[in-house]
N, C-alpha and C positions, 0 to 999 in steps of 0.2 A: 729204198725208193719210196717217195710218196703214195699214198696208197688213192688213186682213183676216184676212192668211192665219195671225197669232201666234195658237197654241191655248193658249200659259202668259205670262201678264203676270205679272213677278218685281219688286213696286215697294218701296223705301225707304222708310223709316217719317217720321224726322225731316223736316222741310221737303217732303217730298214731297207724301204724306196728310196730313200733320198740323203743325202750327207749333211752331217750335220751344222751346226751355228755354233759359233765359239760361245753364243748365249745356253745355246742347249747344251753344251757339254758343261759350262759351268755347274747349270743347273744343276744335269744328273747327279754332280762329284757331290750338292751339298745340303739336295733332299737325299734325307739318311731312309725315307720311305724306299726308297730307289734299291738299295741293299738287299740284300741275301740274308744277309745273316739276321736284318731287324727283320726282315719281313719273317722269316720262319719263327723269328721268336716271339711275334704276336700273331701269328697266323691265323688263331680264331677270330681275330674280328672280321677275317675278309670273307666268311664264310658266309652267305646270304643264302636263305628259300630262293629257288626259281622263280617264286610268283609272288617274291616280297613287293613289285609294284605294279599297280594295273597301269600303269599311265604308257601310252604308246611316246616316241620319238618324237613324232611332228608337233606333241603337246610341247615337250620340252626345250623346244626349237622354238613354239611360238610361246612361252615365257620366256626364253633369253632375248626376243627379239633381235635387233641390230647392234652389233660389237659400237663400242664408244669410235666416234670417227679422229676423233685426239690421238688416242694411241694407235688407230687401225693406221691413219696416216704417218705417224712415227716408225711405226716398222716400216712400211712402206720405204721411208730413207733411209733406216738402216738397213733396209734388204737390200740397196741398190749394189753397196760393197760387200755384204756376207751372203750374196743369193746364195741358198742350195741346187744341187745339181743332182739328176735322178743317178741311183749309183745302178752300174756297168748289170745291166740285164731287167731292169725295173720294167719299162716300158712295153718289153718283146716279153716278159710274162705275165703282164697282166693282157697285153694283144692276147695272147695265147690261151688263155683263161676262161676268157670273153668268149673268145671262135669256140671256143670247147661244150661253151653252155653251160659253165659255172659261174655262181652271183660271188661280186667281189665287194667288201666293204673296207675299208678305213676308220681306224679305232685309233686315237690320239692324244698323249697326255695337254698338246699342243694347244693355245690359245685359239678359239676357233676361227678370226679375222685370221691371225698369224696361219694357220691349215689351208685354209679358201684361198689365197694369195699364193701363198709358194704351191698349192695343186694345178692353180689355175695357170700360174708363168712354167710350171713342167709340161699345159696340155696333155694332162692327163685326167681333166674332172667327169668328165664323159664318160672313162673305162671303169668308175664305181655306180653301185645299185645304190651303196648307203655312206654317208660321211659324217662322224659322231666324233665330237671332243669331248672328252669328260669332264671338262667346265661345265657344259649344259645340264649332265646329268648330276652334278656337284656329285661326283664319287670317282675316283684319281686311282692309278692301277696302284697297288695288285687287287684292288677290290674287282673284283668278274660282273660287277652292275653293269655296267657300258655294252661287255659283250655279249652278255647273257641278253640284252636287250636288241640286240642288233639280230642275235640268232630269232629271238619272235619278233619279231617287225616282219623278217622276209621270210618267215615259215619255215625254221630249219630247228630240228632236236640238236641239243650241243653235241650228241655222235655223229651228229655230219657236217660237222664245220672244223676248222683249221685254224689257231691264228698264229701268225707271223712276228717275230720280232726280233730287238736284236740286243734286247737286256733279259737279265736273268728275272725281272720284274715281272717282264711280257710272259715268260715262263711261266710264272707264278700265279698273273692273272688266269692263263690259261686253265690250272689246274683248279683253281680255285673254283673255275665256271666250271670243271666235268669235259671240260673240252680237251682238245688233243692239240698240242704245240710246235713252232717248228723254231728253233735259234739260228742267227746268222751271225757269223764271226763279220769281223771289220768294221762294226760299229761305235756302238758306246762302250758297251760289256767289255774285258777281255773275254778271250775263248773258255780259258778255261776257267771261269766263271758261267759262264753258261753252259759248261759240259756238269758243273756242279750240281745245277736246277734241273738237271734230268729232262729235255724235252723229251717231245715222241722220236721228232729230225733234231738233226743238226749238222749244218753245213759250212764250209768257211764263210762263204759270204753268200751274195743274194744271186751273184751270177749261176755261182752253183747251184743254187737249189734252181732257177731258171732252165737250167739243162737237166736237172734231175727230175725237172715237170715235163718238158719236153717228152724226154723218154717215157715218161710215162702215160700223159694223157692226149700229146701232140698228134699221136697217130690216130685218135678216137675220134674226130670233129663231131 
């Protein structure tokens, strides 16, 4: 069972929350970053100081500026036919989250026009504290930059934050930042590829861990 005491759940967009794009599964198959096996076998470089940068979020957000509206409006039409859809308990645990008094963020390999679009057609951009692409911070998981940064923005030591995902990558970022990880099967990963990467959890899919929150912090409001 989850353990209560996480004040920031840090969860992945694609396969996690929401189903993927036959774009996004390409992609996974053919960044070889994405891997288990490369990621372990260079593992030092993802290893970064805590306070290798002073620069907060909102800096980085206001150097990226506005997404190009060329391609923001291209996804846009190829979203009409490949929309994602929040997968089966996304919505009812991050409600549950929120009622509980836990900060919820969003950490995303995802283009960030492409994130803000498909968040905002789930209505669900409300239920996060924080919303972070690692395009902004140019550093792409497994590197722990993105998260490690989201845990200081909203005041949390990486012992009390969570993050969510549903490759054995997300794993990996996890561990990399000192933080504690959860895997969900029925995404990108097979299962047992993410029972490989050792999380803290690990659940079939996200409905489960949704019920597995439930039980455990549902009765605490």
């Amino acid at each position: 069972m989850i353990d209560e005491r996480y004040g920031l759940f840090i969860f992945d967009w694609d396969g996690t929350l929401s189903t993927s794009t036959t774009l996004v599964r390409l992609s996974s198959i053919f960044k070889t970053r994405y891997r288990l096996d490369e990621i372990l076998k260079h593992k030092d470089r993802y290893s970064i100081p805590s306070e290798s940068d002073a620069k907060g979020i909102s800096d980085y957000i206001r150097e990226y500026g506005e997404a190009s509206m060329f391609y923001s409006n291209l996804y846009g039409i190829y979203s009409i036919f490949t929309r994602p859809r929040l997968r089966e308990g996304s919505k009812e645990m991050l409600e549950l989250l929120k009622a509980n008094g836990k900060k919820i963020a969003l950490f995303s390999d995802s283009k960030y026009y492409r994130l803000m679009r498909e968040i905002t057609h789930a209505k669900v951009e409300n239920e996060f504290n924080l919303i972070l692409s690692s395009e902004l911070v140019h550093a792409y998981k497994p590197s722990p930059k993105g998260i490690m940064l989201m845990a200081k923005e909203l005041g949390f030591k990486v012992g009390e934050c969570l993050y969510v995902g549903d490759m054995a990558s997300d794993v990996m970022t996890a561990k990399f930042a000192g933080m504690d990880s959860c895997a969900v099967g029925g995404g990108l990963d097979p299962y047992n590829e993410l029972k490989e990467a050792n999380p803290t959890y690990l659940f079939k899919n996200t409905f489960e861990l949704y019920k597995d929150l439930e039980k455990a912090i549902g009765s605490n409001p």
